[in-house]
mmCIF file of the C-alpha atoms, coordinates in Angstrom:
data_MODEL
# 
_entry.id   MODEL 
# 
loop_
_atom_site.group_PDB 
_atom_site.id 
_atom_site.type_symbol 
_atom_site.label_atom_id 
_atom_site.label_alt_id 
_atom_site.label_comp_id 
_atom_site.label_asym_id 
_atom_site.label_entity_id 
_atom_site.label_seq_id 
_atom_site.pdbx_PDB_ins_code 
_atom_site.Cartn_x 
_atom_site.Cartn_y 
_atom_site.Cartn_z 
_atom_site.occupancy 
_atom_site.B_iso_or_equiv 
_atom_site.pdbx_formal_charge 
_atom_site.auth_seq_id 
_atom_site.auth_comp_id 
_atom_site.auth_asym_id 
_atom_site.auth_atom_id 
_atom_site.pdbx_PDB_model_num 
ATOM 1   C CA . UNK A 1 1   ? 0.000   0.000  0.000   1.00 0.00 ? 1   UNK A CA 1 
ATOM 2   C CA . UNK A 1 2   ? 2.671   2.568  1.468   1.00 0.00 ? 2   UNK A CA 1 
ATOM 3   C CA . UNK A 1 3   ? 4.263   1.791  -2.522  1.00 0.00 ? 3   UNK A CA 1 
ATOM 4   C CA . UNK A 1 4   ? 1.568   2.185  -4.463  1.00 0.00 ? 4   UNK A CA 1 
ATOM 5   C CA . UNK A 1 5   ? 0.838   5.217  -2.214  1.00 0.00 ? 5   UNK A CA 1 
ATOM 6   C CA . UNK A 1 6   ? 4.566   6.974  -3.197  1.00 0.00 ? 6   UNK A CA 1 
ATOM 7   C CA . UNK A 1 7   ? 3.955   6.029  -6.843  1.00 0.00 ? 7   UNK A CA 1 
ATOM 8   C CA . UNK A 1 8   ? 0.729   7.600  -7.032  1.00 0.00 ? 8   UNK A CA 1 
ATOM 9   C CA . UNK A 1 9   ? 2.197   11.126 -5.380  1.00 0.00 ? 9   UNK A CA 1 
ATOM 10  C CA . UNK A 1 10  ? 5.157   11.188 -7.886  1.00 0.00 ? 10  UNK A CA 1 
ATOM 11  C CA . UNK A 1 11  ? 3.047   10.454 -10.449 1.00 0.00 ? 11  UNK A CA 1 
ATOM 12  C CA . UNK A 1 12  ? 1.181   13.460 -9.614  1.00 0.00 ? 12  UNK A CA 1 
ATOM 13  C CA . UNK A 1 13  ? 3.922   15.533 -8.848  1.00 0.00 ? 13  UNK A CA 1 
ATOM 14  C CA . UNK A 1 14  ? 5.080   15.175 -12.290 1.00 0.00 ? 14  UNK A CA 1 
ATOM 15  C CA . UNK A 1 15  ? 2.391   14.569 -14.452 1.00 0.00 ? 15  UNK A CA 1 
ATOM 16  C CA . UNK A 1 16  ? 1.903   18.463 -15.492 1.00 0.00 ? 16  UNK A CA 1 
ATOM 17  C CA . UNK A 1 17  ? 4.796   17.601 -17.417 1.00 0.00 ? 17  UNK A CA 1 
ATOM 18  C CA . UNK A 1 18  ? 2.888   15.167 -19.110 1.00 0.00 ? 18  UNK A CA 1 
ATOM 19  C CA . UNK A 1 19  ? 0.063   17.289 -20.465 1.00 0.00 ? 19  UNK A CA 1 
ATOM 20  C CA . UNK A 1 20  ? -0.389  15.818 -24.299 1.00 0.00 ? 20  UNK A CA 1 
ATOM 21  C CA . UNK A 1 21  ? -4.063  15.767 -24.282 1.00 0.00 ? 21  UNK A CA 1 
ATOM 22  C CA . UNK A 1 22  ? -5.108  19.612 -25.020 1.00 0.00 ? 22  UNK A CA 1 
ATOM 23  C CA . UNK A 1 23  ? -7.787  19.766 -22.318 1.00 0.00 ? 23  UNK A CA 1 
ATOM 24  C CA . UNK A 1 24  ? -5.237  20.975 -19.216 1.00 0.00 ? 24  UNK A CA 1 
ATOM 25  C CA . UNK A 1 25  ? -2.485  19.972 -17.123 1.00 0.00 ? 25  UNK A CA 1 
ATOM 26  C CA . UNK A 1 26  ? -4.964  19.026 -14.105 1.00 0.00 ? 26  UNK A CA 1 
ATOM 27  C CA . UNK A 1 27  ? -6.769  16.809 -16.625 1.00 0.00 ? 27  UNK A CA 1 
ATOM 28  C CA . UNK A 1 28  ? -3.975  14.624 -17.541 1.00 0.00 ? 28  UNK A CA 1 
ATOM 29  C CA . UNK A 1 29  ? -2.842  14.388 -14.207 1.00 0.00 ? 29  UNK A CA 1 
ATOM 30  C CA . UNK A 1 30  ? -6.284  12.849 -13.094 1.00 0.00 ? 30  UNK A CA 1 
ATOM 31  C CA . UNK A 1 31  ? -6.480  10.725 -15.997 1.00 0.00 ? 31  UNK A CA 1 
ATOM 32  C CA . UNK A 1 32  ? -3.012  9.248  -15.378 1.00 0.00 ? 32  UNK A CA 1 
ATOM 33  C CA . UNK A 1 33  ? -3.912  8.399  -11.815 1.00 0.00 ? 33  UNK A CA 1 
ATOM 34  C CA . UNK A 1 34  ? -6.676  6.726  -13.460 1.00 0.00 ? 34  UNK A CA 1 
ATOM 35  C CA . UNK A 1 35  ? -4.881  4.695  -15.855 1.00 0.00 ? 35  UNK A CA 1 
ATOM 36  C CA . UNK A 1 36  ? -2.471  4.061  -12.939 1.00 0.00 ? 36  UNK A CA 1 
ATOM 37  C CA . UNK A 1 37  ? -5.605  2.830  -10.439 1.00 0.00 ? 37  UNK A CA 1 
ATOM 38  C CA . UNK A 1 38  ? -7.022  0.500  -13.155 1.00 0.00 ? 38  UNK A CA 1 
ATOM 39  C CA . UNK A 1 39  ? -10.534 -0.236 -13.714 1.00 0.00 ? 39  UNK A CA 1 
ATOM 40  C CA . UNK A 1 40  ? -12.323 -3.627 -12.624 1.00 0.00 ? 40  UNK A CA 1 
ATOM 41  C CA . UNK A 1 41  ? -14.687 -5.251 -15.012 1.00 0.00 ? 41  UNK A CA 1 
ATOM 42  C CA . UNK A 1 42  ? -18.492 -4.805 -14.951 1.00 0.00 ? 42  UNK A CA 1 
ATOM 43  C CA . UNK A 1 43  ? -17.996 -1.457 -12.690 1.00 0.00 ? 43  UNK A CA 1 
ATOM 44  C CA . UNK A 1 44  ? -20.210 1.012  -11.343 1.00 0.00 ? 44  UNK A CA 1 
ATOM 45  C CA . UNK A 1 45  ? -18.689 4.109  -12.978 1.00 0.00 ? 45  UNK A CA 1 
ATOM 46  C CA . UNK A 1 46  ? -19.396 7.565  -11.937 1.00 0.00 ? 46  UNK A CA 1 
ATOM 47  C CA . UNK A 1 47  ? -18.648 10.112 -14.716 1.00 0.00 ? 47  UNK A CA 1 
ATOM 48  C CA . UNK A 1 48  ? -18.421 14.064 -14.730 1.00 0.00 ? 48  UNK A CA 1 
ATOM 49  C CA . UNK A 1 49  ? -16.428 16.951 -13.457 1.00 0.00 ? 49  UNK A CA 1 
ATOM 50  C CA . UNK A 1 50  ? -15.810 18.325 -9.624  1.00 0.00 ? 50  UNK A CA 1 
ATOM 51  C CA . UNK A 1 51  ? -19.401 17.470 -8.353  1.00 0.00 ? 51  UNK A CA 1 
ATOM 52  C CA . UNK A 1 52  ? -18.485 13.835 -9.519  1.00 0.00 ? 52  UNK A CA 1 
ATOM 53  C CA . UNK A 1 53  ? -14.638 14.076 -8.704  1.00 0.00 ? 53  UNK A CA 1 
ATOM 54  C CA . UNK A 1 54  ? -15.811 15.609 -4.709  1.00 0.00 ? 54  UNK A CA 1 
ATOM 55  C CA . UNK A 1 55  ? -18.581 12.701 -4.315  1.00 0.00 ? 55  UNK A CA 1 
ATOM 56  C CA . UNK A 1 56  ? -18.341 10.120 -1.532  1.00 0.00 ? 56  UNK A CA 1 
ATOM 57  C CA . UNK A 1 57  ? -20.233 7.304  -3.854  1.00 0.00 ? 57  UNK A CA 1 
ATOM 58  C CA . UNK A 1 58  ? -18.062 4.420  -2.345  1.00 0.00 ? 58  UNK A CA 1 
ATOM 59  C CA . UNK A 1 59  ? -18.730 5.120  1.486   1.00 0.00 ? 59  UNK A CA 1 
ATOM 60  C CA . UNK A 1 60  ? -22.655 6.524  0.479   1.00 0.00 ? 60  UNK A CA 1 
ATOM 61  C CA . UNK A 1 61  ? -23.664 3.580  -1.388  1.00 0.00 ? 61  UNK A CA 1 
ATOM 62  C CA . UNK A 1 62  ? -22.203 0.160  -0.480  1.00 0.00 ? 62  UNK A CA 1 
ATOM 63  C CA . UNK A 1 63  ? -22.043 -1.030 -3.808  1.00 0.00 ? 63  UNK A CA 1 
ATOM 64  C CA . UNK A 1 64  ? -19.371 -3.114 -4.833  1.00 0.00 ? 64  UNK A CA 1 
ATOM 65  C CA . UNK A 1 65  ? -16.531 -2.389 -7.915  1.00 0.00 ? 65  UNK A CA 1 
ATOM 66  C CA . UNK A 1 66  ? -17.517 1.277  -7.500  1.00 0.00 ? 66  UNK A CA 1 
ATOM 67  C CA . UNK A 1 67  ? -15.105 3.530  -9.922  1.00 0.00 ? 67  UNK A CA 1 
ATOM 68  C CA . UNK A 1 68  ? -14.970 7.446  -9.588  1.00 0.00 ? 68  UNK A CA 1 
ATOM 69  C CA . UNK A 1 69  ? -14.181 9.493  -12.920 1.00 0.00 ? 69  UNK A CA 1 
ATOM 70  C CA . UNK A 1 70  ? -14.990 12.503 -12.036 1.00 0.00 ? 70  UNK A CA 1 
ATOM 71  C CA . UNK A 1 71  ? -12.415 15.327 -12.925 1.00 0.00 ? 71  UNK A CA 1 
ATOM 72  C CA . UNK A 1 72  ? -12.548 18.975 -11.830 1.00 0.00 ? 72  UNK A CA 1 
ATOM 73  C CA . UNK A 1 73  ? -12.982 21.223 -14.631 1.00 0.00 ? 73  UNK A CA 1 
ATOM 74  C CA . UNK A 1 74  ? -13.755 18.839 -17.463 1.00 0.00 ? 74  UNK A CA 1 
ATOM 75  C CA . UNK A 1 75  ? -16.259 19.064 -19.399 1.00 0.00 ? 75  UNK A CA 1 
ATOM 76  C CA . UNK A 1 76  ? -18.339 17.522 -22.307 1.00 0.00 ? 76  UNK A CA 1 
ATOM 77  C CA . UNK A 1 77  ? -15.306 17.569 -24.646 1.00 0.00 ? 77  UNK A CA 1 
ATOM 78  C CA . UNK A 1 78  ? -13.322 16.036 -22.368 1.00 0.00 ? 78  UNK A CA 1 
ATOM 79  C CA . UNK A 1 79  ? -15.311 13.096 -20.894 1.00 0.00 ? 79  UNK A CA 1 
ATOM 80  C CA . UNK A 1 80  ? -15.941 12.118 -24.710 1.00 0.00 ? 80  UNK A CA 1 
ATOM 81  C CA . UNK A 1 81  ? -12.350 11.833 -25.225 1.00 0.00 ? 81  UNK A CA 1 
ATOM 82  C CA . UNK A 1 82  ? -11.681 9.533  -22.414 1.00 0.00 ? 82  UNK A CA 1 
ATOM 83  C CA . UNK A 1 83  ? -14.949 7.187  -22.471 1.00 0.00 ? 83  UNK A CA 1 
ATOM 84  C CA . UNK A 1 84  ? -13.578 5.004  -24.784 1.00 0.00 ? 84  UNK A CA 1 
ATOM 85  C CA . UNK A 1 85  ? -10.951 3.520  -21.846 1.00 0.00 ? 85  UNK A CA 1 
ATOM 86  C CA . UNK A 1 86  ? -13.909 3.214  -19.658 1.00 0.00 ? 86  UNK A CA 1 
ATOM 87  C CA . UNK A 1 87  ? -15.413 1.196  -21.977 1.00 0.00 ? 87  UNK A CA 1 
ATOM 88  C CA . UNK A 1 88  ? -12.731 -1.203 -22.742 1.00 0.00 ? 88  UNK A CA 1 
ATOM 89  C CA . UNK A 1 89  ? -13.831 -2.488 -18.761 1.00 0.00 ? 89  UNK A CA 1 
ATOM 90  C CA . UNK A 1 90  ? -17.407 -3.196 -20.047 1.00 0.00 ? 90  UNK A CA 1 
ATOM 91  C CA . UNK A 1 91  ? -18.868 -1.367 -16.765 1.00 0.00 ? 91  UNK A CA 1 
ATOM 92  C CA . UNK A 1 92  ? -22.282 -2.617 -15.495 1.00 0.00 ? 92  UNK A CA 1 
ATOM 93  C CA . UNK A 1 93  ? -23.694 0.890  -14.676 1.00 0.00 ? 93  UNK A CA 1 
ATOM 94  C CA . UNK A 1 94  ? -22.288 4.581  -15.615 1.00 0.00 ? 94  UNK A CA 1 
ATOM 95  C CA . UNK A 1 95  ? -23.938 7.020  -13.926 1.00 0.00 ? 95  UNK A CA 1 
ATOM 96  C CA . UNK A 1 96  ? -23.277 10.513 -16.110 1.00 0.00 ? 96  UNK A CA 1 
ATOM 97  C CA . UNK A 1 97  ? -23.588 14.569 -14.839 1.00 0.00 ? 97  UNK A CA 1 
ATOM 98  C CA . UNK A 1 98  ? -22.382 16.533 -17.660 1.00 0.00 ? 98  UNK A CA 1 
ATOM 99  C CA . UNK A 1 99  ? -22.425 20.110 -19.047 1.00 0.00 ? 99  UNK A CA 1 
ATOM 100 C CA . UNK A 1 100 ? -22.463 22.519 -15.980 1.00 0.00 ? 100 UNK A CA 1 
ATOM 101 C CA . UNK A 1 101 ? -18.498 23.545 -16.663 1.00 0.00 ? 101 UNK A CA 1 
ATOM 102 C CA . UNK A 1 102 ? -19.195 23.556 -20.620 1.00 0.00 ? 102 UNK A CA 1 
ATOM 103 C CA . UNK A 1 103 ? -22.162 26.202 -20.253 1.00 0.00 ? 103 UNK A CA 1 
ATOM 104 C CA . UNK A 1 104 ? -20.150 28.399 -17.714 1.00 0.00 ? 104 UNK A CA 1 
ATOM 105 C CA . UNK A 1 105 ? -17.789 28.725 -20.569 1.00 0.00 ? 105 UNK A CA 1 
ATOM 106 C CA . UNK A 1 106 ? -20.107 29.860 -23.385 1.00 0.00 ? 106 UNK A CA 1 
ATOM 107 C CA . UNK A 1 107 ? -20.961 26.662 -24.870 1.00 0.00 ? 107 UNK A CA 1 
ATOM 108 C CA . UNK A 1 108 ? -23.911 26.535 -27.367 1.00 0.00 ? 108 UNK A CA 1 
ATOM 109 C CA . UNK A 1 109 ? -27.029 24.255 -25.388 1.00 0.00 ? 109 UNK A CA 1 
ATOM 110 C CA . UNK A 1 110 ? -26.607 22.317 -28.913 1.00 0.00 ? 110 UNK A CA 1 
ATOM 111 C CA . UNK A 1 111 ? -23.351 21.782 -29.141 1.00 0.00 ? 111 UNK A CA 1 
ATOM 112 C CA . UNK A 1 112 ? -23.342 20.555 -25.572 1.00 0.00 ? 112 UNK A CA 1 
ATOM 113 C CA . UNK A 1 113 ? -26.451 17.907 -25.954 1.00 0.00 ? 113 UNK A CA 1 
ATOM 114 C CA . UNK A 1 114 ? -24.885 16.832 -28.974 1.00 0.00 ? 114 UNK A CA 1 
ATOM 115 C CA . UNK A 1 115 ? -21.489 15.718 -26.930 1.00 0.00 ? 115 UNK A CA 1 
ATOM 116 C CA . UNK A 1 116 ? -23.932 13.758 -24.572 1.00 0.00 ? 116 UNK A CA 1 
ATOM 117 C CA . UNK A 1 117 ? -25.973 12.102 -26.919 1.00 0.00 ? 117 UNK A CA 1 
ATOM 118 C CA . UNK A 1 118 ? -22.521 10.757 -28.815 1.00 0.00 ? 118 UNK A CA 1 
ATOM 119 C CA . UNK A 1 119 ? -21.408 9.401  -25.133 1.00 0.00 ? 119 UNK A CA 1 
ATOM 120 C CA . UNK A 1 120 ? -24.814 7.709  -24.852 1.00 0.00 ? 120 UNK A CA 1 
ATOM 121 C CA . UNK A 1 121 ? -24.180 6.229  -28.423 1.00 0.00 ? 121 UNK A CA 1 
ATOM 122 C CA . UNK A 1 122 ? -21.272 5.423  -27.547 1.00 0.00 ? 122 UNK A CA 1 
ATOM 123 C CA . UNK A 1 123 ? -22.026 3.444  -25.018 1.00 0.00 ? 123 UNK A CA 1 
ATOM 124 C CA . UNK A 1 124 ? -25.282 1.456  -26.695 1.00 0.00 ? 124 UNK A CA 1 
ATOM 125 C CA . UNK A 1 125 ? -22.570 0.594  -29.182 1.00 0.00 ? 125 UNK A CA 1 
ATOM 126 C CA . UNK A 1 126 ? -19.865 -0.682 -27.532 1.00 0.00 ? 126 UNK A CA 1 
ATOM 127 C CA . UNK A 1 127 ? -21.164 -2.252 -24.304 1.00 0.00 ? 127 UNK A CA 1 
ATOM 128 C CA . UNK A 1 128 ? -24.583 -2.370 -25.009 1.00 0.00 ? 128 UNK A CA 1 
ATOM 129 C CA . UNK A 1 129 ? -25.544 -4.088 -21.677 1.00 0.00 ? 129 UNK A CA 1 
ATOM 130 C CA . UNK A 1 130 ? -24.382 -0.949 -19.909 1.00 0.00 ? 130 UNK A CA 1 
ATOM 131 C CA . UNK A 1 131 ? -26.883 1.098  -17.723 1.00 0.00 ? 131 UNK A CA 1 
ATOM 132 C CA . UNK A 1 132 ? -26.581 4.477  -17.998 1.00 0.00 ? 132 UNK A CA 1 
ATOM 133 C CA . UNK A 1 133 ? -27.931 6.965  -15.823 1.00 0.00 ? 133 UNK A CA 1 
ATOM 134 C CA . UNK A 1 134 ? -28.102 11.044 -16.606 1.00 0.00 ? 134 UNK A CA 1 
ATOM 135 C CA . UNK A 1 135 ? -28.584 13.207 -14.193 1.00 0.00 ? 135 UNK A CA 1 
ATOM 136 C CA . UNK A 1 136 ? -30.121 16.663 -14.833 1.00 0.00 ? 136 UNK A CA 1 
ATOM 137 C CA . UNK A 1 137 ? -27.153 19.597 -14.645 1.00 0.00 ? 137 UNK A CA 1 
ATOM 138 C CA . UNK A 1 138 ? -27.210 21.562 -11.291 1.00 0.00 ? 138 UNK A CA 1 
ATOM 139 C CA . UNK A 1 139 ? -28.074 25.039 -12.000 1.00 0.00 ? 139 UNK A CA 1 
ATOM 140 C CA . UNK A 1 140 ? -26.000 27.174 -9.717  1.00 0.00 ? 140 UNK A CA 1 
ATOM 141 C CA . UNK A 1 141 ? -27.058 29.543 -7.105  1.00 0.00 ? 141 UNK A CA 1 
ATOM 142 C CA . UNK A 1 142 ? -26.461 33.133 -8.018  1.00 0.00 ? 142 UNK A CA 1 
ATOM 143 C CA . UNK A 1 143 ? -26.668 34.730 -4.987  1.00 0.00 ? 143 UNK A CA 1 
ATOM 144 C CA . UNK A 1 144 ? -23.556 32.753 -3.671  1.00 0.00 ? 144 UNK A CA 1 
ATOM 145 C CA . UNK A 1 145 ? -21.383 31.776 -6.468  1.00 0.00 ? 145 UNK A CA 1 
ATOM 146 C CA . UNK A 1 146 ? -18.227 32.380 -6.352  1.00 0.00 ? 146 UNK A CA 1 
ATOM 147 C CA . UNK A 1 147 ? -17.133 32.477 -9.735  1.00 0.00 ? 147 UNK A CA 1 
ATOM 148 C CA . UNK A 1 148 ? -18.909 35.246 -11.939 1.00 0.00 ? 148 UNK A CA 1 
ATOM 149 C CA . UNK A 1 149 ? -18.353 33.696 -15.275 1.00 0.00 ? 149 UNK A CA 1 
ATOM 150 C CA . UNK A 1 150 ? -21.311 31.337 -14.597 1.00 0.00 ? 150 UNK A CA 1 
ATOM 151 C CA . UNK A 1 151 ? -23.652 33.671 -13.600 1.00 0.00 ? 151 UNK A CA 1 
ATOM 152 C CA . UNK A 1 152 ? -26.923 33.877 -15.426 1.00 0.00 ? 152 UNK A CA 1 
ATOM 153 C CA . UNK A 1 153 ? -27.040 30.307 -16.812 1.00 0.00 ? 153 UNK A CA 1 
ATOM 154 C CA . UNK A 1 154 ? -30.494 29.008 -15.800 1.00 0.00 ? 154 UNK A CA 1 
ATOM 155 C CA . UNK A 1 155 ? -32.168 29.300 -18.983 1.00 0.00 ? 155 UNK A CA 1 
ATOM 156 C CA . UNK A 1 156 ? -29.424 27.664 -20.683 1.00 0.00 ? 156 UNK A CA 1 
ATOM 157 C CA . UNK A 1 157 ? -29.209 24.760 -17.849 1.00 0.00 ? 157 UNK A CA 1 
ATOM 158 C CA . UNK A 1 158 ? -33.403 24.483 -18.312 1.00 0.00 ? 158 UNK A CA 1 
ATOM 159 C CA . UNK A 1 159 ? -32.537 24.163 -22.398 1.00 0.00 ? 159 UNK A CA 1 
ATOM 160 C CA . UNK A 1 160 ? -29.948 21.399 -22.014 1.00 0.00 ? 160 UNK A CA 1 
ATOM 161 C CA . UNK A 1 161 ? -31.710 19.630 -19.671 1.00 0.00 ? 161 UNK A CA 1 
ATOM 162 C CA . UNK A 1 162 ? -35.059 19.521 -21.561 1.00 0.00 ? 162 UNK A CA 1 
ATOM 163 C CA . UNK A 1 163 ? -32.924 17.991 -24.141 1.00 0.00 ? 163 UNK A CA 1 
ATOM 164 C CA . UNK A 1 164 ? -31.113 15.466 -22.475 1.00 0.00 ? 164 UNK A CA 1 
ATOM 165 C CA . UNK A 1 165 ? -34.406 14.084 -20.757 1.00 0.00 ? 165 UNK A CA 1 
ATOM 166 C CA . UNK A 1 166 ? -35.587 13.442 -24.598 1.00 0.00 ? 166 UNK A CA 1 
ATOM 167 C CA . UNK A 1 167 ? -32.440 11.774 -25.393 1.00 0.00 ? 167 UNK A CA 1 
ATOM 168 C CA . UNK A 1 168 ? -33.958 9.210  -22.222 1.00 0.00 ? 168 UNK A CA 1 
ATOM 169 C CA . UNK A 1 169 ? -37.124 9.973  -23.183 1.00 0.00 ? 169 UNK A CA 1 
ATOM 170 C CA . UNK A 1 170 ? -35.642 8.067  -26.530 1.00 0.00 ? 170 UNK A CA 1 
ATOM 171 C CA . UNK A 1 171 ? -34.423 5.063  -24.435 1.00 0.00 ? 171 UNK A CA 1 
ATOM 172 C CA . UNK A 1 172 ? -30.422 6.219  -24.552 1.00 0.00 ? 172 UNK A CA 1 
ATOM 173 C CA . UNK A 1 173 ? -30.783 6.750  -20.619 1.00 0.00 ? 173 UNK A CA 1 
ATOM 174 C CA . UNK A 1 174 ? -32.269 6.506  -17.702 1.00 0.00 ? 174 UNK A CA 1 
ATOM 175 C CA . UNK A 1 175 ? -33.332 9.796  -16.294 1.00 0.00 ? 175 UNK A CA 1 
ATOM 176 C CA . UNK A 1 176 ? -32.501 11.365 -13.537 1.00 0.00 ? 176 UNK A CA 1 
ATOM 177 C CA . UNK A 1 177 ? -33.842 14.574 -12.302 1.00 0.00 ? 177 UNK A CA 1 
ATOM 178 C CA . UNK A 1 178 ? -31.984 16.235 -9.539  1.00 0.00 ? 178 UNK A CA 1 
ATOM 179 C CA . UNK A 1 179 ? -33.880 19.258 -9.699  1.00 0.00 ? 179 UNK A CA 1 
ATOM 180 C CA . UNK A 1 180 ? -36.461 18.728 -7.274  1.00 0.00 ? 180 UNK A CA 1 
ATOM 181 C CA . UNK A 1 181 ? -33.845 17.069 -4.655  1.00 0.00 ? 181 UNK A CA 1 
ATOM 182 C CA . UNK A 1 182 ? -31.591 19.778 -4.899  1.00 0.00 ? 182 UNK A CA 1 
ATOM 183 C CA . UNK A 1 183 ? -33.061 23.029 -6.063  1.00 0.00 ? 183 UNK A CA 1 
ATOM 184 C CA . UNK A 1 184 ? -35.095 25.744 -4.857  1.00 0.00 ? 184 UNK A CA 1 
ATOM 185 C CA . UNK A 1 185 ? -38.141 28.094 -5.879  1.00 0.00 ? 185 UNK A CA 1 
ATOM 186 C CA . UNK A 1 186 ? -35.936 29.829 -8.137  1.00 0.00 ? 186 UNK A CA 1 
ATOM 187 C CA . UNK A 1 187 ? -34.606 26.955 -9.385  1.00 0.00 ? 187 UNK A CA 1 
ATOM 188 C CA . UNK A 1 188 ? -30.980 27.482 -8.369  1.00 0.00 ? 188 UNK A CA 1 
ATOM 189 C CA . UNK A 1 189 ? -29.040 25.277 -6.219  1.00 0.00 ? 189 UNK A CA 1 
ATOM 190 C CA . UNK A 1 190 ? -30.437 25.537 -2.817  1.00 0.00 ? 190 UNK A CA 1 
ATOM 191 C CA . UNK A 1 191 ? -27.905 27.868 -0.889  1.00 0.00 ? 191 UNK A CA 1 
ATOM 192 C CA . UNK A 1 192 ? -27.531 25.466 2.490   1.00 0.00 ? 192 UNK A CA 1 
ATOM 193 C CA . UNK A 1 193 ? -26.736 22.446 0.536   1.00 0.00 ? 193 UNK A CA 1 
ATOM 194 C CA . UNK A 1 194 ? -23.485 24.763 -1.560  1.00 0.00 ? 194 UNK A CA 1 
ATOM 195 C CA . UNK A 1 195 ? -20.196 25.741 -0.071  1.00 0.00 ? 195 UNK A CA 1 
ATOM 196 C CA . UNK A 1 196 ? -19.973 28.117 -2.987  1.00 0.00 ? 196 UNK A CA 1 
ATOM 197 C CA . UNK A 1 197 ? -23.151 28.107 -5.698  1.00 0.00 ? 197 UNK A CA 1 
ATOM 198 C CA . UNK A 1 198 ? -21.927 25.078 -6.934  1.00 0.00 ? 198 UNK A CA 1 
ATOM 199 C CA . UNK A 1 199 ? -19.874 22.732 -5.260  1.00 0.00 ? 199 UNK A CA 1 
ATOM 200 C CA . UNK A 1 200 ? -21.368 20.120 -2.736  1.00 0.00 ? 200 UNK A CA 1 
ATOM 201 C CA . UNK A 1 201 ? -21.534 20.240 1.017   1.00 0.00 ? 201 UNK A CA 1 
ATOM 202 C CA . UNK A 1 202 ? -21.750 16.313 2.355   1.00 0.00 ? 202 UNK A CA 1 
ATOM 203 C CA . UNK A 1 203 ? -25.911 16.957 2.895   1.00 0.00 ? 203 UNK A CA 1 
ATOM 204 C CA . UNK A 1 204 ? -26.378 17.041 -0.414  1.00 0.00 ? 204 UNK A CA 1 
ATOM 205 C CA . UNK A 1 205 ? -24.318 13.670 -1.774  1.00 0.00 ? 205 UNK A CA 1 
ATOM 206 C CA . UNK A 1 206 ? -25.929 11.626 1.144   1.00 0.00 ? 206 UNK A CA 1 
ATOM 207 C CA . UNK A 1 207 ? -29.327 13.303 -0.250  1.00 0.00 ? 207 UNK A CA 1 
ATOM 208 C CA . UNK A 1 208 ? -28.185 12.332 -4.120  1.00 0.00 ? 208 UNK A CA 1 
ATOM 209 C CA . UNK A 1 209 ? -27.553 9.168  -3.356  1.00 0.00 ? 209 UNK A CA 1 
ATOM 210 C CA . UNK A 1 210 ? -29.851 8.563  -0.731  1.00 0.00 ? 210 UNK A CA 1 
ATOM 211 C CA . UNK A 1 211 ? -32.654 9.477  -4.048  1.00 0.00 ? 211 UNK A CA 1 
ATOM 212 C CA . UNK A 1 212 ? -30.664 7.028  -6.366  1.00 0.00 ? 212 UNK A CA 1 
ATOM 213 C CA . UNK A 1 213 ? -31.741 4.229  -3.719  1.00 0.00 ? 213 UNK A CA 1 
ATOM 214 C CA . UNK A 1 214 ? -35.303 4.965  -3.362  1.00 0.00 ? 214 UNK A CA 1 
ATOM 215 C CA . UNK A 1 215 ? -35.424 4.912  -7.257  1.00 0.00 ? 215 UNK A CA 1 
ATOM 216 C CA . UNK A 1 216 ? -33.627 1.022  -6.902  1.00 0.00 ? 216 UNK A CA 1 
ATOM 217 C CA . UNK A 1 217 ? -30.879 2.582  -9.643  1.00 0.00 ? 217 UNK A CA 1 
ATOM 218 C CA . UNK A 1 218 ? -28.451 1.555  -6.446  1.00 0.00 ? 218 UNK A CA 1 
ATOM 219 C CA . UNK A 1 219 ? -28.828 -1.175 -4.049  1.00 0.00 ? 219 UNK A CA 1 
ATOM 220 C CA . UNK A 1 220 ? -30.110 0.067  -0.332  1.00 0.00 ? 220 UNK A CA 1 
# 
């Protein structure tokens, strides 16, 4: 352990110097942990950015084989350039949150669904017996954020996710709508469950997951 421990800290420490893939040097770092950590067969997979990279899923959920892809920052681009080594491990379950970083940064709703629907394709294609599971983007709270530049996207959040419930509405996914569980009047990110308008205080994963139970998408 205290080995693979050491290796996985140099790795890190040196991995900036390793940035090939065009999508940042905190990126490549994360995915070569990954490729370093290896990925069991027929895994539960959790996919996104910072609110997937931050979750607790393995201590929240029990499940077994339980994989965590989440990297801060990424976004659509990104998770459709690295799917294709999840897939290689035939995972049993992938659950998906996707888009929040792309719209902060001025992303077209359409060119954003379109990314997701080519992961969902992706997936049907290549490991067809693969559940997926996307979950409706978290709109952030405006009266707390911390980071200006993604102010003011709530009607583009409402646009992408009415699209990405057709794509399940099409049998690609199973839906998941956070919005309720998570969200207030306004339809931001309620501000006690946020450390900043966005990111996750513990309430609010044990509330996520605690949701993905009662809907028997995870074991109890």
């Amino acid at each position: 352990m205290k080995r693979w421990i050491v290796t996985l800290f140099a790795l890190i420490a040196v991995c900036p110097l390793m940035a090939q893939s065009g999508f940042g040097d905190y990126y490549d770092c994360r995915l070569a942990a990954h490729r370093k950590e290896g990925m069991p067969s027929g895994a539960i997979v959790w996919l996104g950015d910072s609110l997937t990279e931050q979750g607790w899923w393995n201590f929240l959920s029990k499940e077994k084989n339980i994989v965590n892809r989440g990297i801060g920052g990424d976004n659509t681009r990104g998770m459709l350039a690295r799917l294709p080594e999840i897939l290689q491990s035939a995972p049993r379950k992938i659950f998906l949150m996707a888009g929040v970083n792309d719209l902060s940064g001025n992303s077209p709703v359409e060119e954003v669904a379109a990314n997701i629907r080519k992961m969902l394709e992706m997936v049907r294609e290549q490991v067809p017996e693969c559940e997926v599971y996307l979950q409706s983007v978290i709109t952030p709270n405006n009266d707390v954020l911390a980071y200006p530049y993604a102010k003011g996207k709530q009607a583009q959040t409402r646009a992408l996710n009415e699209r990405l419930k057709a794509f399940c509405d099409e049998g690609l996914a199973t839906w998941v709508d956070l919005t309720p569980l998570l969200h207030n009047e306004k339809g931001e990110l309620r501000e006690e469950l946020t450390k900043d308008g966005i990111h996750l205080h513990a309430e609010a994963y044990e509330m996520w997951v605690d949701h993905l139970k009662e809907m028997k998408y995870l074991r109890k």
